[in-house]
N, C-alpha and C positions, 0 to 999 in steps of 0.2 A: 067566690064567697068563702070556701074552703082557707082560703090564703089570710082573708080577712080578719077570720077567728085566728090563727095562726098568729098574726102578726099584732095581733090585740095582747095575745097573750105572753110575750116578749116584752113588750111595753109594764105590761103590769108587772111581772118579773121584775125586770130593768129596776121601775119605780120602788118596789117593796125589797130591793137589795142595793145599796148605796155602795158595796164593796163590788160587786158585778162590774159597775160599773167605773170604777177605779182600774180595776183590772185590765176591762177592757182599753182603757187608754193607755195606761203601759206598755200593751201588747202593740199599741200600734204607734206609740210614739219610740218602742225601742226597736221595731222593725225603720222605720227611718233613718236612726239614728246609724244603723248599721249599712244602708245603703249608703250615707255620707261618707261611713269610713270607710267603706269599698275603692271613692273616688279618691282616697287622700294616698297621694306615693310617701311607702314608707321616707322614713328621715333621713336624708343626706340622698334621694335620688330625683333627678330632675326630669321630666321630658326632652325629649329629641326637641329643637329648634324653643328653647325655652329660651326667655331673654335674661340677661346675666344678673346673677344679686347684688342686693346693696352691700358693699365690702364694708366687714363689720371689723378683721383683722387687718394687721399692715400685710398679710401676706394672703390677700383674697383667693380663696382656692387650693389654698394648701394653711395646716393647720400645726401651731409649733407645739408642742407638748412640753406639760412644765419642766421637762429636762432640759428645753431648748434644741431636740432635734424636730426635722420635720416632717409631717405624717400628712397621708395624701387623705383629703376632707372633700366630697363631691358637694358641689354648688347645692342650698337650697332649691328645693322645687316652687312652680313659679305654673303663670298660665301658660299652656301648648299656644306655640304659634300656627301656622296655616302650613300646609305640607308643602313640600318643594313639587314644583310641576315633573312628571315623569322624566325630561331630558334636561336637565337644568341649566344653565349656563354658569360661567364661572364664579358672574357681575352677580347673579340669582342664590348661587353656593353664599356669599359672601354675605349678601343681605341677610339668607337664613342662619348666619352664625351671631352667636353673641361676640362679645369682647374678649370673652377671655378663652373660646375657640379659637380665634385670630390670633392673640397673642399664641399659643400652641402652636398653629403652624408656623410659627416662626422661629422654632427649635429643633433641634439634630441632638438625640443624645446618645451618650455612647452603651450598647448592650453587650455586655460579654457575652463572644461567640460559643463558649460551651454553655452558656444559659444560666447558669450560678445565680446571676443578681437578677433572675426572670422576675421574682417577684417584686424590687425595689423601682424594676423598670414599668414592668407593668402597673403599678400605683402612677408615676409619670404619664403615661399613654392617659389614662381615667382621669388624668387631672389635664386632660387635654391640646398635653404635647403630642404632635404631630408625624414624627419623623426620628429615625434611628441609625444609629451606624453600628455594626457589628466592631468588636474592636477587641485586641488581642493575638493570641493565635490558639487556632483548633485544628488538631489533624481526628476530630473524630469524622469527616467526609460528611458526602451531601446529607444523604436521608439525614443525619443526625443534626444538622444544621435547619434543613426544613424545617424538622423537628421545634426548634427552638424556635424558630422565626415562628410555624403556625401556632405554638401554645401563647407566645405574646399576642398576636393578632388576636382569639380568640379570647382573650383577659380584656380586649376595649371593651368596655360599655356602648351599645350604640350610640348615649346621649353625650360621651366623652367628647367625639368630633364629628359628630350631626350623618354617619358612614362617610367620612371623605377617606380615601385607599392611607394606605401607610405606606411612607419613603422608606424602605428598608435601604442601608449604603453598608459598604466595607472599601478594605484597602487591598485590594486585588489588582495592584501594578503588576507584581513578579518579582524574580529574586528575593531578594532579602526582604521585600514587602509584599508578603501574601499573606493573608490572616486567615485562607479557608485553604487547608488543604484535607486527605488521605482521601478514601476510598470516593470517588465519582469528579473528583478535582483532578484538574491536570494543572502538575508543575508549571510552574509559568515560568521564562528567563526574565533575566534582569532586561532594562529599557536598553540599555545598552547593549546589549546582546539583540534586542528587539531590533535593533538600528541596521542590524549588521545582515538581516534577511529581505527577501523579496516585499516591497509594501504591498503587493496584490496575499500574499500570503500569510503574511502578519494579518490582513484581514480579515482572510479568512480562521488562523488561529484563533483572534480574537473572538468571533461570531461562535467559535467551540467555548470558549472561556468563560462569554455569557451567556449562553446556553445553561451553562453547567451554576450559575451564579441563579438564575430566572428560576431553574427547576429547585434551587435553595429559597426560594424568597425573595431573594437577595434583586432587586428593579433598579438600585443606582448602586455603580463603582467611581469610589474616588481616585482615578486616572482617567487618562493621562496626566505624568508628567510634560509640562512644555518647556520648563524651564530649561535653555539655554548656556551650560556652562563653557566657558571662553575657549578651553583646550586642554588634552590630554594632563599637560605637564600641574593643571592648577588646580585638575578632579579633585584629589587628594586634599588637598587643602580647604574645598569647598565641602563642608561638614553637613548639610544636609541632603544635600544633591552628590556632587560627585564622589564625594566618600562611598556612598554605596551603589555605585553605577544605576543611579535612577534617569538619567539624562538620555537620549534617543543619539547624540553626535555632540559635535561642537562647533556647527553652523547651524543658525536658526533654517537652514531648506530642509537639513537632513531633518531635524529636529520635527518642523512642520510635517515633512512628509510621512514619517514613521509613526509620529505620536497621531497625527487626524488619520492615518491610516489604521490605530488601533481604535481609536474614539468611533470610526465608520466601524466597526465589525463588532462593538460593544452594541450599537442602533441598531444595527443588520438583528442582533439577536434579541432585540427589544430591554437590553437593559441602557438607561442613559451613566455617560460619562460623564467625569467632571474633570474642566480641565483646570489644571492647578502648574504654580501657586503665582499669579498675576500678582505684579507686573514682571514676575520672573525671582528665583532667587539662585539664580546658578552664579551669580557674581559677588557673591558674600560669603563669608571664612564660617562664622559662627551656626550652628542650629539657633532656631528662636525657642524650640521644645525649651533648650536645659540650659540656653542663655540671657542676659540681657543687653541692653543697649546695641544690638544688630542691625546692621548698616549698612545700604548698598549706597554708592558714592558713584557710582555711572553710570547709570540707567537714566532715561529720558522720558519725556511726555512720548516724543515721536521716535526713539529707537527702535533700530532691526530688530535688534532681540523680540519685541513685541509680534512680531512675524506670525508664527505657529499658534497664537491666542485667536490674533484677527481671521487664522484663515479658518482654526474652529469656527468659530463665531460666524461668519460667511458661512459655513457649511450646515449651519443649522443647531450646532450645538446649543443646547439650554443651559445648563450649569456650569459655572467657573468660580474657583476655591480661590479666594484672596490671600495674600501671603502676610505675614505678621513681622516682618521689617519693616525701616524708616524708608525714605528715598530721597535721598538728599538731595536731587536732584529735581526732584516732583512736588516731594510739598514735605522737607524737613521737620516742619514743628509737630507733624502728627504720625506714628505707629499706621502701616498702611487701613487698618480694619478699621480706623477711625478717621481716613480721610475722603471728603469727599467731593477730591481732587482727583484721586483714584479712582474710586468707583462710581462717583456721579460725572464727572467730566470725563476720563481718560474710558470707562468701558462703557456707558450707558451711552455718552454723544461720541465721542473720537470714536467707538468700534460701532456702534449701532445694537448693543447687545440691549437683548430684554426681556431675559430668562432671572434666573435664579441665582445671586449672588451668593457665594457659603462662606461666612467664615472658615479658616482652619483655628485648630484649637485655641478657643477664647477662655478656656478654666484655669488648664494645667501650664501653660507658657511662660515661661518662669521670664519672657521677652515684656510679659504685660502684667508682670508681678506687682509696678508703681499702683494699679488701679484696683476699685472692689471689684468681685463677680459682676453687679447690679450694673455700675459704669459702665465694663466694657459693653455689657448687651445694649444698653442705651445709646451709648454712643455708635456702637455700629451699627443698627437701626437710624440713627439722627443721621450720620454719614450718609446713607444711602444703602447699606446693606439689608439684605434679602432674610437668613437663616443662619441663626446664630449656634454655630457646632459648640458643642461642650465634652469632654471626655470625664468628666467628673459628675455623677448622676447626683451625690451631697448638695453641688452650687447651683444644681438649675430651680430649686425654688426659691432662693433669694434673688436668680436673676430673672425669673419669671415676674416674681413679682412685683420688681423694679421697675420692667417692662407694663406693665398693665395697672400700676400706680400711672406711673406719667403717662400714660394715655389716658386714660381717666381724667386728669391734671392740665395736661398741655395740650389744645386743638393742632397744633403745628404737629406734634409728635403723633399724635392721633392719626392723622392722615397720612403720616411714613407707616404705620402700622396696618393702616387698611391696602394701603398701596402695593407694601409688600405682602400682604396675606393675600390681596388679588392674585398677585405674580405667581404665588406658590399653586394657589388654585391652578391657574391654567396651564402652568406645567404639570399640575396632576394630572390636567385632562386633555395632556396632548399639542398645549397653544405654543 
């Protein structure tokens, strides 16, 4: 009864004050108001497994500022998708990616080993690229390298690539190509020098090498070299190989045995090799780096030379770097990284391989100057290629977004994009 009176007397309140009750509705239409905007992700950030936005620029996902450079712009936010099941499979990783994740793993770009351009790399990573190669040279030693490898890691967005690991790569051959060295790094010798010791022990150096790579960050090295140069007397004359003793011998046995002898102690230490540069460029005068028009004129579909690739490949090896020569002998009309005679017939059926194809440098190749940024990444995807390396971090959003234009655009292309974004996945996770 108590309550009754009580509750009578509100009413009549209520009634005899018309601003009361104004109030009272403010109060509870601006408490709503404010739980809405609790659920709204500030602007430019998207949920984890969100599906990709309607591309509103020609360069979805990245943003050109009216000066014409370009600036990393995070996808609109959109509705969360369903979580991935606790152990996810690759086929499961892929479905929970949007587009323009997939296109991301499909990129290697290069990060300066003392960290300098952390922050231009790190906008890259956020906008979805995938994978990294340290590049230059640093003798500031491990911790300092860790260093740099864990501040990029810890710059991803989770919603950048949905948590899939980051390919951290360098060029950790030896001699004259080592990009990591001082304190916690061990001197590496030239391949050639490599050639010249026990392959049970080259092994086991190696397994020390990536040790010391793994405790940096550092999960893929761009070696072995397999390439095959003909003989002592023509080293010299071969400008990317033998000029600087990167070759293991000058018979594809020795080559084989010493080069998959260091590719086995790179695995032994859990970091993967790549074996480079298929179909071989030990029989060419020119660099592709600082030349063009480079041209191997002997080489074969079914040549020896090819020896030390297949028996990687038999051995388990997942990653092999495509070389960016013609082959005149193989399929003349096209630049290896755009044929795919190469790497669709000659390694994926002739070798059985079904790992990870990499470009070598698709930016700066002064070899593939005829074409834009945008072409090569297209066509070496249309070709049949995996992971399109760039050493110039400037061209990866024009050719990022080349790449995920024509996917967008082309069904055909579409499914080289998914096919390859598969492949990278299950080499992320061991397949």
């Amino acid at each position: 009864m108590g309550n009754d009176r009580i509750d009578k007397a509100m009413i009549h309140l209520l009634k005899s004050s018309r601003i009361s009750l104004l109030i009272l509705f403010a109060l509870v239409a601006g408490a709503f108001a404010g739980l809405a905007h609790a659920d709204t992700p500030e602007p430019g950030v998207r949920a984890v497994g969100d599906p990709p936005p309607t591309p509103t620029t020609p360069q979805a996902g990245f943003l050109t500022s009216p000066g014409g450079s370009p600036e990393a712009l995070a996808p609109p936010a959109g509705p969360s998708e369903p979580p991935l099941p606790p152990h996810p499979t690759p086929e499961q990783r892929l479905a929970g990616l949007t587009l323009e994740q997939r296109v991301g793993q499909l990129f290697m770009v290069a990060a300066k080993a003392d960290g300098s351009d952390a922050g231009t790399v790190a906008d890259l990573l956020n906008n979805h690229v995938g994978n990294i190669y340290l590049a230059g040279r640093s003798q500031a030693g491990l911790a300092a390298t860790a260093s740099v490898v864990a501040k990029l890691k810890a710059a991803i967005s989770p919603a950048a690539s949905r948590g899939l690991p980051l390919s951290v790569a360098t060029d950790q051959e030896g001699g004259s190509v080592q990009v990591l060295r001082g304190p916690g790094f061990t001197p590496i010798p030239a391949a050639l020098d490599q050639g010249n010791s026990n392959p049970d022990q080259l092994r086991a150096d190696a397994r020390q090498w990536g040790s010391e790579l793994l405790q940096a960050g550092v999960n893929v090295d761009l070696a072995p070299v397999l390439d095959t140069v003909p003989s002592p007397e023509f080293a010299p004359s071969n400008k990317p190989i033998g000029a600087f003793k990167r070759e293991y011998g000058f018979i594809p046995a020795t080559v084989s045995e010493h080069g998959n002898a260091m590719a086995a102690g790179l695995r032994d230490a859990g970091v993967a090799p790549v074996a480079k540069h298929f179909p071989g460029m030990g029989r060419v005068r020119l660099n592709t780096d600082v030349s063009a028009n480079v041209h191997d004129t002997e080489t074969s579909r079914t040549d020896p030379y090819l020896m030390p690739f297949k028996a990687a490949i038999d051995g388990g090896l997942r990653w092999v770097m495509i070389s960016n020569a013609y082959y005149d002998k193989i399929d003349p009309d096209h630049a290896a990284p755009f044929s795919s005679e190469i790497m669709r017939t000659m390694l994926r059926t002739d070798a059985g391989f079904t790992g990870i194809i990499v470009s070598d440098d698709l930016c700066n190749a002064v070899q593939l100057s005829p074409w834009s940024v945008g072409d090569r990444a297209t066509n070496f995807i249309s070709a049949g290629g995996t992971m399109v390396l760039c050493a110039d971090t400037a061209s990866v959003p024009a050719m990022y977004a080349q790449v995920l234009q024509r996917a967008q655009a082309d069904p055909d292309f579409r499914k080289s994009v998914d096919a390859a974004a598969l492949t990278v996945l299950q080499v992320k996770a061991g397949k």
